[in-house]
C-alpha positions as a Markdown table, in Angstrom:
| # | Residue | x | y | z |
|---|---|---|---|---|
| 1 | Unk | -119.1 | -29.0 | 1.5 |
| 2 | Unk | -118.7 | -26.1 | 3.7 |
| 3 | Unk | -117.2 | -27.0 | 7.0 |
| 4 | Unk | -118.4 | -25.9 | 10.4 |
| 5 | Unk | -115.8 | -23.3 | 10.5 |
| 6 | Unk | -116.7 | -21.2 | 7.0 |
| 7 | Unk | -120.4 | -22.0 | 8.7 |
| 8 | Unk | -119.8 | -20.4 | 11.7 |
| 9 | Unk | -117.2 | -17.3 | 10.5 |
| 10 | Unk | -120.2 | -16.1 | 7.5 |
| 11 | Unk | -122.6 | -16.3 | 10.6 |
| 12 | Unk | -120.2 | -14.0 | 12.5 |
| 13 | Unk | -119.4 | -11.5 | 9.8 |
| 14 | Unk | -122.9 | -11.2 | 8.9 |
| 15 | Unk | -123.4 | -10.2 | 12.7 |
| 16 | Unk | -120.7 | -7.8 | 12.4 |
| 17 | Unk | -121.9 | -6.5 | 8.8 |
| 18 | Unk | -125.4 | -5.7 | 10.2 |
| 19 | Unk | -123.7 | -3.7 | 13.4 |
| 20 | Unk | -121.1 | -2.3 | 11.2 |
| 21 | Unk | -120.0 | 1.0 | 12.1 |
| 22 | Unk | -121.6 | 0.7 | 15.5 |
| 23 | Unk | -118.7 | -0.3 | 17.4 |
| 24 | Unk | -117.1 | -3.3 | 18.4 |
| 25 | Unk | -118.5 | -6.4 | 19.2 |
| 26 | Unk | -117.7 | -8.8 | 22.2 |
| 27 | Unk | -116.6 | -12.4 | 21.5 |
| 28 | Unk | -118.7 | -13.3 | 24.3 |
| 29 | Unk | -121.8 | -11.5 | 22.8 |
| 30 | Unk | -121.1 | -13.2 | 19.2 |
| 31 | Unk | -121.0 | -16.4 | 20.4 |
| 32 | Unk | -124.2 | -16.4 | 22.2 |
| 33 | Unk | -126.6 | -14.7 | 19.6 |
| 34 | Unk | -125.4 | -17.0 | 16.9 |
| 35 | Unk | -125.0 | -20.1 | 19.2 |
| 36 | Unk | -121.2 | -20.7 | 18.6 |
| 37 | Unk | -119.2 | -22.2 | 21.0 |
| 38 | Unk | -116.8 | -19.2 | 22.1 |
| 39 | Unk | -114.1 | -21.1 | 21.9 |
| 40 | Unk | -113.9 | -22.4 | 18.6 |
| 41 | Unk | -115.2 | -18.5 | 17.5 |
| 42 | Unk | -112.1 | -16.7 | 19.4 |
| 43 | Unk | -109.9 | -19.2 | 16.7 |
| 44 | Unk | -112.1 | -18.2 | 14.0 |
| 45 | Unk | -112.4 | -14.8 | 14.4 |
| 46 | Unk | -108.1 | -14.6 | 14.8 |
| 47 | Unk | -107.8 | -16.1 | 11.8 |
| 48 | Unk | -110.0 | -13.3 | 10.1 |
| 49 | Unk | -108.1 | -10.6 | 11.9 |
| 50 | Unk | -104.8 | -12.1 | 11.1 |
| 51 | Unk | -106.1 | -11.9 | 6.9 |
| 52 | Unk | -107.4 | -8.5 | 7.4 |
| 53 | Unk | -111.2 | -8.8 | 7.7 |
| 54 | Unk | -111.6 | -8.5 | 10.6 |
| 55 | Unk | -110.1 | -5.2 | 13.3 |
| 56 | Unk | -110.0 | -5.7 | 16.9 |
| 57 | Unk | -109.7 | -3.3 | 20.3 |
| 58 | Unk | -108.7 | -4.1 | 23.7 |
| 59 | Unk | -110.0 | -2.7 | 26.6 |
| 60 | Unk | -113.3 | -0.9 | 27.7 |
| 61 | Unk | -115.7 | -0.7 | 24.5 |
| 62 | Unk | -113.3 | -3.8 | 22.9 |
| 63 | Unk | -114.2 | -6.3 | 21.1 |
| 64 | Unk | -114.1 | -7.1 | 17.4 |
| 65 | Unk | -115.7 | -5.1 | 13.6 |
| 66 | Unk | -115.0 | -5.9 | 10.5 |
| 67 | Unk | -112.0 | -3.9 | 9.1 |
| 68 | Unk | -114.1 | -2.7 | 6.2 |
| 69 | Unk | -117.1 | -1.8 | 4.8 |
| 70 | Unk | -119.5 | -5.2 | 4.2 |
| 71 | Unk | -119.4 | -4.4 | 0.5 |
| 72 | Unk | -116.0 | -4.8 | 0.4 |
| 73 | Unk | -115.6 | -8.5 | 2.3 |
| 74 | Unk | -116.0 | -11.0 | -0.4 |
| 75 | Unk | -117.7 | -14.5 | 0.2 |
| 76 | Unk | -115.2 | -16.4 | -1.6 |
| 77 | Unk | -112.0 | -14.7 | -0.2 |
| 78 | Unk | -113.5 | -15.5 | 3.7 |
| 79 | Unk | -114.5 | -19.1 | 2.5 |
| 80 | Unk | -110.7 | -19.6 | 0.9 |
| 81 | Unk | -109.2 | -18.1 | 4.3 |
| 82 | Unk | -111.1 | -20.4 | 6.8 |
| 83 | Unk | -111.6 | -23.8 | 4.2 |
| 84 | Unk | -108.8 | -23.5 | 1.4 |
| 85 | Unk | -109.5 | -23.9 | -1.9 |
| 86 | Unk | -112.5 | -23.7 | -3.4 |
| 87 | Unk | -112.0 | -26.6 | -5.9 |
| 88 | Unk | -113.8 | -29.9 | -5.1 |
| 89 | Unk | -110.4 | -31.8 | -6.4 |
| 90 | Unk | -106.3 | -30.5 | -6.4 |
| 91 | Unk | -106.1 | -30.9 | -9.7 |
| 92 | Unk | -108.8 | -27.7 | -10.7 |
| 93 | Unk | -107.2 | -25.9 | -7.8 |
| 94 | Unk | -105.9 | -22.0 | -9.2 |
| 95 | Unk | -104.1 | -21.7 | -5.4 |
| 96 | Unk | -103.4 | -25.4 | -4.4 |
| 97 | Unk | -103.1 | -27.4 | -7.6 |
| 98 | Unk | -101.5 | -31.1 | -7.4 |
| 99 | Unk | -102.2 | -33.5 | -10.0 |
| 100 | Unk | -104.2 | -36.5 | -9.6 |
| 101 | Unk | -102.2 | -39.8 | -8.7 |
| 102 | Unk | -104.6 | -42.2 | -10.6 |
| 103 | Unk | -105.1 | -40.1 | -13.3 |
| 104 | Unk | -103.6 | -41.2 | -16.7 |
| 105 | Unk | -104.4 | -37.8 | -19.0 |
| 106 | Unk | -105.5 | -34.7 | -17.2 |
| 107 | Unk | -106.1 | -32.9 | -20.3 |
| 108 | Unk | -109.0 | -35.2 | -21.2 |
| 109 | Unk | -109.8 | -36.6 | -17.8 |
| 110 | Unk | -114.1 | -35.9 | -17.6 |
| 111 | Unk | -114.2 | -35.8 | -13.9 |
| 112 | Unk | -111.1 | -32.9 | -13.8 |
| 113 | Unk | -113.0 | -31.3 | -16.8 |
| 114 | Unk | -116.5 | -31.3 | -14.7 |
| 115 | Unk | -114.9 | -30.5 | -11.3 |
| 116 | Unk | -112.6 | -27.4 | -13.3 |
| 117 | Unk | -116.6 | -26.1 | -14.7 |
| 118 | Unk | -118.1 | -26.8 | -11.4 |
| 119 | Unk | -115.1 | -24.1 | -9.5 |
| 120 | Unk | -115.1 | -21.8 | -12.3 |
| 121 | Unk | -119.4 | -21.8 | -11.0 |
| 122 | Unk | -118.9 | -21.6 | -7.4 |
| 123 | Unk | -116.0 | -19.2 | -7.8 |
| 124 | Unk | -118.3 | -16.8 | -9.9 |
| 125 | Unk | -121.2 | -16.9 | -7.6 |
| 126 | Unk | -118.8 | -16.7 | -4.0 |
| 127 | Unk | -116.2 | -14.2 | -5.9 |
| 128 | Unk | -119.1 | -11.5 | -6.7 |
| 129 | Unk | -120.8 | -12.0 | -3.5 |
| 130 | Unk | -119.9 | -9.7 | -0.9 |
| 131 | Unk | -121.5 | -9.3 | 2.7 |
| 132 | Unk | -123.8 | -6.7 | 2.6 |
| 133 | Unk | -125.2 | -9.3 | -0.2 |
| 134 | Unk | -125.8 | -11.9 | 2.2 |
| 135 | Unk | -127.4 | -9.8 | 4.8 |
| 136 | Unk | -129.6 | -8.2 | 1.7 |
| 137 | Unk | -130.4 | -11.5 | 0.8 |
| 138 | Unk | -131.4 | -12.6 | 4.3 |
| 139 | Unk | -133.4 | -9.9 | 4.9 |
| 140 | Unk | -135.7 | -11.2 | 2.5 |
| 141 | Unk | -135.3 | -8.6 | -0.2 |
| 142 | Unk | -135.6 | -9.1 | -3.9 |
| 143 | Unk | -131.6 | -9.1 | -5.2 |
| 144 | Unk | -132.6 | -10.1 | -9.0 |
| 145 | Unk | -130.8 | -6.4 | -9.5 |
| 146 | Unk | -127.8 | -6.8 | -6.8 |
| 147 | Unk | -127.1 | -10.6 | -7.9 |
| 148 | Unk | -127.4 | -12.3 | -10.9 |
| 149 | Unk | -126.9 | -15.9 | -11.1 |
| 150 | Unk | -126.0 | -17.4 | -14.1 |
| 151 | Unk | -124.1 | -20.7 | -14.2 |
């Protein structure tokens, strides 16, 4: 499941994506149009900076933008940065792999080979998704040529 955090940092970068090229944006000003508490976005949006999505400036006319175009920020890569992995157990993980305690044969274990289809899905979908996507998308208009999702 997608934790408050990923939640709240796609919500930002969409922000960001729709103003891109406009100039920073204030934490301040983030926070209150898509009702996250400040705090918990200032942590969030340093740990974007810190992985390169995100550019910052100080002083008059600061705030934050995204460090590149929104066609160029991948779903996926922002989801791995703020959750970890994307696999739904360790032992399907391609960064974070540990082997399952309880598990007697990996190699033919039916909830690793499920949980290994079910990562290689989400990783296609999140992987080829990119910002501008999501803001396309949530602007209501038809992507059937922009995405194509086939699990």
């Amino acid at each position: 499941m997608l934790s408050n955090k990923a939640k709240y940092g796609l919500h930002a970068l969409m922000n960001l994506a729709e103003k891109y090229a406009q100039g920073p944006v204030l934490i301040a000003d983030l926070a209150r149009e898509e009702k996250i508490p400040k705090k918990f976005l200032e942590l969030i949006l340093l740990d974007l900076k810190n992985h390169g999505i995100l550019a910052s400036k100080k002083g008059k006319g600061g705030g934050y933008h995204l460090a590149r175009h929104p066609s160029e920020v991948i779903v996926g890569q922002v989801i791995r940065i703020l959750d970890g992995p994307l696999a739904p157990v360790s032992c399907v993980s391609q960064t974070a792999y540990e082997a399952c305690k309880e598990c007697k044969d990996e190699h033919h274990c039916g909830i690793r080979l499920v949980m290994r289809d079910v990562r290689e899905a989400m990783a296609k979908i999140l992987d080829h998704t990119s910002l501008e996507d999501m803001v396309v998308k949530s602007k209501g208009l038809d992507l059937a040529t922009i995405l194509n999702y086939q699990i």
